[in-house]
C-alpha positions in Angstrom: -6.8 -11.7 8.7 -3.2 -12.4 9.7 -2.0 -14.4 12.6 0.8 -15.7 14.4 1.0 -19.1 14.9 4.1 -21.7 16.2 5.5 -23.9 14.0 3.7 -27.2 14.4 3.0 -30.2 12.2 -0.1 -29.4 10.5 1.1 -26.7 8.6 3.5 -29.0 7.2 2.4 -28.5 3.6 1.7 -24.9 3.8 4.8 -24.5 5.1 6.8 -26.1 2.2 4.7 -24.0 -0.2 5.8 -21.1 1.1 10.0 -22.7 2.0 9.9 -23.9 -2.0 9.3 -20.0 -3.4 12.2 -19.0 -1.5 14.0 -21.4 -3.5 16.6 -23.7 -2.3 19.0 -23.0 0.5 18.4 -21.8 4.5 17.8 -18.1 3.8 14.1 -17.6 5.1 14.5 -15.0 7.4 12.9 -15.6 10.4 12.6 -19.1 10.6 15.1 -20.3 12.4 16.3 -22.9 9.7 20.5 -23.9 9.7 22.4 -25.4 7.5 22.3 -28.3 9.2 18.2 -28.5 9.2 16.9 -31.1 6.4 13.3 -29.9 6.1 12.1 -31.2 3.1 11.0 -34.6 4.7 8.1 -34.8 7.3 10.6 -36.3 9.7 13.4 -33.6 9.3 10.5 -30.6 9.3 9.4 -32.8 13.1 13.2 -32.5 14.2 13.9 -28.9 13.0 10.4 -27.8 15.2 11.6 -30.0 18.1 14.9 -27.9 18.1 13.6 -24.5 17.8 11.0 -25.4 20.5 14.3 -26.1 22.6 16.3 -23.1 21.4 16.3 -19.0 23.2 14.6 -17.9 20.5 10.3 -17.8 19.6 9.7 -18.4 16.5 6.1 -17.6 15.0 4.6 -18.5 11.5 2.7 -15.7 9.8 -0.6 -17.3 8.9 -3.7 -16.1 6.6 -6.4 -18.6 5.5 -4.3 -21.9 6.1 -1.3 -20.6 4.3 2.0 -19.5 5.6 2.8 -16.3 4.6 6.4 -15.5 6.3 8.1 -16.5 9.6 9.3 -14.0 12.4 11.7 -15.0 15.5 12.4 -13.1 18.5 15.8 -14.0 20.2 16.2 -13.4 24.2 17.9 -10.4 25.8 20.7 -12.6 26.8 21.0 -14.6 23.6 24.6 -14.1 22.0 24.1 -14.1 18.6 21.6 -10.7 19.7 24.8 -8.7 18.8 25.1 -10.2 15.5 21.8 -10.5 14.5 19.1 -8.6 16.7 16.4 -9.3 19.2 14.3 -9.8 15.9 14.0 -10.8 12.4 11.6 -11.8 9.8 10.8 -12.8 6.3 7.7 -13.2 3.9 7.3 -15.0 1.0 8.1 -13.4 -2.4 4.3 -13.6 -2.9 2.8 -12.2 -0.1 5.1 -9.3 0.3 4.1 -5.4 -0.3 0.7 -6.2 1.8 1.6 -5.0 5.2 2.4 -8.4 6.5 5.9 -7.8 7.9 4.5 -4.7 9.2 1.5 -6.7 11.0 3.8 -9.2 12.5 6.7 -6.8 14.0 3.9 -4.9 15.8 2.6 -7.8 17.5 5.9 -9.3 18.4 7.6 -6.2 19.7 4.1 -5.7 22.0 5.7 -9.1 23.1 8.9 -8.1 23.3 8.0 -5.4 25.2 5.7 -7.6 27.9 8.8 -9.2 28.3 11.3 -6.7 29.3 13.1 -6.3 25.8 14.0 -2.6 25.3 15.1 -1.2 23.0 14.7 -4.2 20.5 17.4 -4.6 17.9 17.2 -5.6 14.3 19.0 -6.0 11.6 18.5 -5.7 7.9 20.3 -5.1 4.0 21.2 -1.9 3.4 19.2 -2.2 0.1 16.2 -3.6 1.7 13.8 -0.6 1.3 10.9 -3.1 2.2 12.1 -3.7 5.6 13.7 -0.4 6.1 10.1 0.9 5.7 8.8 -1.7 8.0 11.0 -1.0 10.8 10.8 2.5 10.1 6.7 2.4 10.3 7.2 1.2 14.0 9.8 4.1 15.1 12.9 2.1 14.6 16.1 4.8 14.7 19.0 4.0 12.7 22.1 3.4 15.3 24.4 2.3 12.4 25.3 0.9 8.6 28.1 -1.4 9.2 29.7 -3.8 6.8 29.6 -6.9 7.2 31.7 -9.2 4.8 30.2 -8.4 1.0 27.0 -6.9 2.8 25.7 -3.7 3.7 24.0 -3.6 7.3 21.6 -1.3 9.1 21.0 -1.6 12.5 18.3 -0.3 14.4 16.7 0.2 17.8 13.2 0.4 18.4 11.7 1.5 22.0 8.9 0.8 23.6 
């Protein structure tokens, strides 16, 4: 059984499990984690979850059995980088994926989302991804528009409550 959970300390381990298959680099969609974030260490993982507990946008961990299985964040109606990079965005572990996780977690957050006036919710994702095109897809996300976006290919979407 899947849940969402915030970031906190004890995960610690089961966190890095899951940051080290991504590989190296602050590319976890989803979690929140800049350039600037040194989250290998206990004490930069303890700064990195102070500042995201400070920051317009909730983050959640996507838990089964003790392990963390992907990350999800949903920004603030009024955050500015909303334009940029949507209300919402996730990722899930190389390992995990193709089992309805992402899925899972988008429907709980956009019930969320939706408790707390976001509507529609936007979102973001690579033109090639066909795993999160279907995800968003799944919870009647409409395609507003592919844009370009340096070497990248973008979709953006719109899902309503």
């Amino acid at each position: 059984m899947f849940e969402l959970v915030r970031p906190r300390a004890e995960l610690f381990d089961a966190w890095g499990r899951a940051h080290r298959e991504w590989g190296p680099g602050a590319h976890e969609d989803g979690f929140g984690i800049g350039v600037d974030d040194h989250v290998d260490s206990i004490e930069g993982f303890l700064t990195w979850i102070t500042r995201t507990a400070q920051d317009s946008v909730e983050l959640w961990w996507i838990v089964e059995d003790g392990e963390v299985l992907g990350g999800i964040a949903l920004r603030a109606a009024d955050d500015e980088r909303v334009h940029r990079l949507g209300h919402v965005g996730y990722g899930v572990r190389p390992s995990a994926r193709g089992r309805g996780v992402a899925t899972w977690a988008l429907g709980e957050v956009l019930r969320h989302a939706a408790s707390s006036g976001i509507d529609p919710v936007l979102a973001f994702c690579l033109d090639d991804n066909a795993g999160s095109i279907a995800t968003l897809e799944h919870h009647g996300a409409t395609l507003e528009a592919v844009e370009q976006h340096g070497a990248v290919r973008v979709r953006r979407y719109a899902i309503r409550s």
